[in-house]
Backbone as numpy.savetxt, mean C-alpha at the origin, in Angstrom:
# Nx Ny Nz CAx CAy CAz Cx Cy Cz
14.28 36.63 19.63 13.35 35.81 18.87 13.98 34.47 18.48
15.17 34.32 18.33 15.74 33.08 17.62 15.92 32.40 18.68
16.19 33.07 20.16 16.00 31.91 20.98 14.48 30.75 21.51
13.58 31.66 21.23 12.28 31.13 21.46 12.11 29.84 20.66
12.41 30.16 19.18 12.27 29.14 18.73 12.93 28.16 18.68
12.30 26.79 18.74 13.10 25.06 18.63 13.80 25.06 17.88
14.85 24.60 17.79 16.19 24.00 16.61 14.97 22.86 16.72
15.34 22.83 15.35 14.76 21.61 13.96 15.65 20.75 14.11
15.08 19.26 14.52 16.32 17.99 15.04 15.76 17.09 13.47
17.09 16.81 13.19 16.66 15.61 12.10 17.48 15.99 10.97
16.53 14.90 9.87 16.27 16.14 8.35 15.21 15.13 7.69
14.65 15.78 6.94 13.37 15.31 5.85 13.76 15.17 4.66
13.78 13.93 4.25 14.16 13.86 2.74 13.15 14.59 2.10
13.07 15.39 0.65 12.01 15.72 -0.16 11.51 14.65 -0.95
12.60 13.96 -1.25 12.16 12.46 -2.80 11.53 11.42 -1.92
11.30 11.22 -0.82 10.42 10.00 -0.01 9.10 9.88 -0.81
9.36 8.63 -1.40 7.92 8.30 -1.65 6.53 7.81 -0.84
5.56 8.05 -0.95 4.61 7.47 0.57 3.52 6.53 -0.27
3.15 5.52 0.24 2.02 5.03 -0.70 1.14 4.90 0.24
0.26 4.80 0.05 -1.34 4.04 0.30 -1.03 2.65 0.71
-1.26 1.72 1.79 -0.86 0.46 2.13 -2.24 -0.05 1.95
-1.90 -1.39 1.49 -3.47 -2.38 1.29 -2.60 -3.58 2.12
-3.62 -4.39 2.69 -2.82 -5.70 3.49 -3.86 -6.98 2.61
-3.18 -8.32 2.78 -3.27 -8.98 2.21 -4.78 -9.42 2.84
-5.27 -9.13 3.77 -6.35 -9.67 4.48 -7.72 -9.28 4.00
-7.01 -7.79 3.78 -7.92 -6.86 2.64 -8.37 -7.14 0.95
-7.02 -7.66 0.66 -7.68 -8.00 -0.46 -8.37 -9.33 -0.86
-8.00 -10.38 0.64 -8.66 -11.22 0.45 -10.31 -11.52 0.98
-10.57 -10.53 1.29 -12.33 -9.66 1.30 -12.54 -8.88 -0.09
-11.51 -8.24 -0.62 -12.52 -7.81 -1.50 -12.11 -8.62 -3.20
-11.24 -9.56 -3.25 -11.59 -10.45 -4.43 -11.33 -11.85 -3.39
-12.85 -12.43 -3.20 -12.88 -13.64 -2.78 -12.92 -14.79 -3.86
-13.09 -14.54 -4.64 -12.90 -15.73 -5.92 -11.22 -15.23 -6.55
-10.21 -14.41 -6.38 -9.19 -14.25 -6.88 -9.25 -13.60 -8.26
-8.35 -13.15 -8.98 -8.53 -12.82 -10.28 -7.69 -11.37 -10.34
-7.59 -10.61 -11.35 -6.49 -9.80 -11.01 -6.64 -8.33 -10.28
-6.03 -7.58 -9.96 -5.66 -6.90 -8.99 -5.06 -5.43 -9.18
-5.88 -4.75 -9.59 -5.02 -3.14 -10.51 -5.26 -2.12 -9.67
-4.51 -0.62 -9.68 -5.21 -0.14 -9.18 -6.49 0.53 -9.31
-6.77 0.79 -10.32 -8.36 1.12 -11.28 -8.96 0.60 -10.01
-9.25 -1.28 -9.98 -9.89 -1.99 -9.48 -10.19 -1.66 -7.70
-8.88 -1.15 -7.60 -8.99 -1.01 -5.90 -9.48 0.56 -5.66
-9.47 1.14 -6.54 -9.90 2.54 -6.25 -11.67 2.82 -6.75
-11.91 1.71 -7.97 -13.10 1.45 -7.71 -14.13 1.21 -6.97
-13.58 0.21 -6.02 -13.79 -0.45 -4.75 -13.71 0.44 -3.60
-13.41 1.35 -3.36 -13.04 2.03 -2.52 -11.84 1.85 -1.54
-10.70 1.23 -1.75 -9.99 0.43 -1.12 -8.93 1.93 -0.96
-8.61 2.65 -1.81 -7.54 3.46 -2.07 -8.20 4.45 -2.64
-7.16 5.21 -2.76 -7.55 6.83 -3.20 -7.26 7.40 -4.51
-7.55 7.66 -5.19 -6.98 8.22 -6.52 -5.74 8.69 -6.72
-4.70 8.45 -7.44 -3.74 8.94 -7.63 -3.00 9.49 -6.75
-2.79 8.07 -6.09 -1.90 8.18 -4.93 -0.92 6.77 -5.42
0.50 6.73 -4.72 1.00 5.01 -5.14 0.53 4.01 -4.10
0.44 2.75 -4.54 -0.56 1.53 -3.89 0.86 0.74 -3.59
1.01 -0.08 -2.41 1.21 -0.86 -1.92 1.08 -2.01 -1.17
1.14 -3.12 -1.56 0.79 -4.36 -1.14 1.26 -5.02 0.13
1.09 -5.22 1.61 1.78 -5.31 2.44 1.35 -6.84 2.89
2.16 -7.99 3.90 1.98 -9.06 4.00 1.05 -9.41 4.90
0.91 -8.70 5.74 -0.59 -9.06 7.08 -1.51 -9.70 6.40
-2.07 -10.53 7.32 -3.53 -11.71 7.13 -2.78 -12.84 6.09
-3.50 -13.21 6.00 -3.44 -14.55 5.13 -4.62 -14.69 3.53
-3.72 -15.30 2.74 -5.04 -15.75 1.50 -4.42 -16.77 1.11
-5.79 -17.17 0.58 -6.11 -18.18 0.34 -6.33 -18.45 -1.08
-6.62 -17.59 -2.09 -6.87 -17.51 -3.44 -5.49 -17.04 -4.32
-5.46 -17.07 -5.59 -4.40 -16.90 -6.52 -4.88 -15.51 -6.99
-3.84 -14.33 -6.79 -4.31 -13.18 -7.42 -3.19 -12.83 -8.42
-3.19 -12.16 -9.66 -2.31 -11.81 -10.37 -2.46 -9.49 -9.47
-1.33 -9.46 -9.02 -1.22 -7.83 -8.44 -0.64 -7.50 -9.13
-1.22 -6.24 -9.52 -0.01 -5.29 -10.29 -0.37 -3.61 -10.44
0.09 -3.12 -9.00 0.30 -2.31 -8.67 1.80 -1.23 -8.09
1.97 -0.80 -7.82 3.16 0.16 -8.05 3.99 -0.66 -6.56
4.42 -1.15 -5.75 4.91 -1.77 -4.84 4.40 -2.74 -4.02
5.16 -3.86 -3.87 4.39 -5.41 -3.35 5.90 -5.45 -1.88
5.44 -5.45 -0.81 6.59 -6.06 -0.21 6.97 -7.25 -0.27
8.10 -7.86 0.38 8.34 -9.24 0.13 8.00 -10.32 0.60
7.54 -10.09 1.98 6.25 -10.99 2.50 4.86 -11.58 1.84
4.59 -10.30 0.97 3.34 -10.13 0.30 4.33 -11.04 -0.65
4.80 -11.20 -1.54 5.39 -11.59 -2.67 5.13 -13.10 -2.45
5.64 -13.60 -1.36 6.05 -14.89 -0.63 4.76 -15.78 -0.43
3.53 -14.89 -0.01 2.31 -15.29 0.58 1.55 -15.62 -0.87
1.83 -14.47 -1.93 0.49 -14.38 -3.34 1.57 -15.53 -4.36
């Protein structure tokens, strides 16, 4: 029996955190006048999922001033808002 089965290649951290990714293109569809940016707001919206962590990623472009403040912004995103 122990030969049948695959050796397990790797290893899996347990503490990896995973978030929910939003891109900047996205949020510049869903606040087109700018203004701030929570997650309440994006889970309202349907953008994200409940109680999950949110992350802000740099793809697309904007054009408006948003104040974000959600649980991780990458640094692209940082650079662009």
């Amino acid at each position: 029996l122990h030969m049948r089965l695959p050796k397990l290649k790797g290893f899996k951290n347990p503490f990896r955190t995973e978030y929910q990714v939003v891109n900047l293109d996205k949020l510049a569809t869903l606040y087109p006048e700018g203004g701030e940016v929570t997650v309440a707001d994006l889970v309202a919206k349907g953008a994200v999922r409940n109680n999950h962590l949110v992350k802000v990623l740099g793809q697309g472009e904007i054009s408006v001033a948003l104040q974000v403040s959600v649980d991780a912004v990458s640094g692209s995103a940082k650079e662009k808002i």
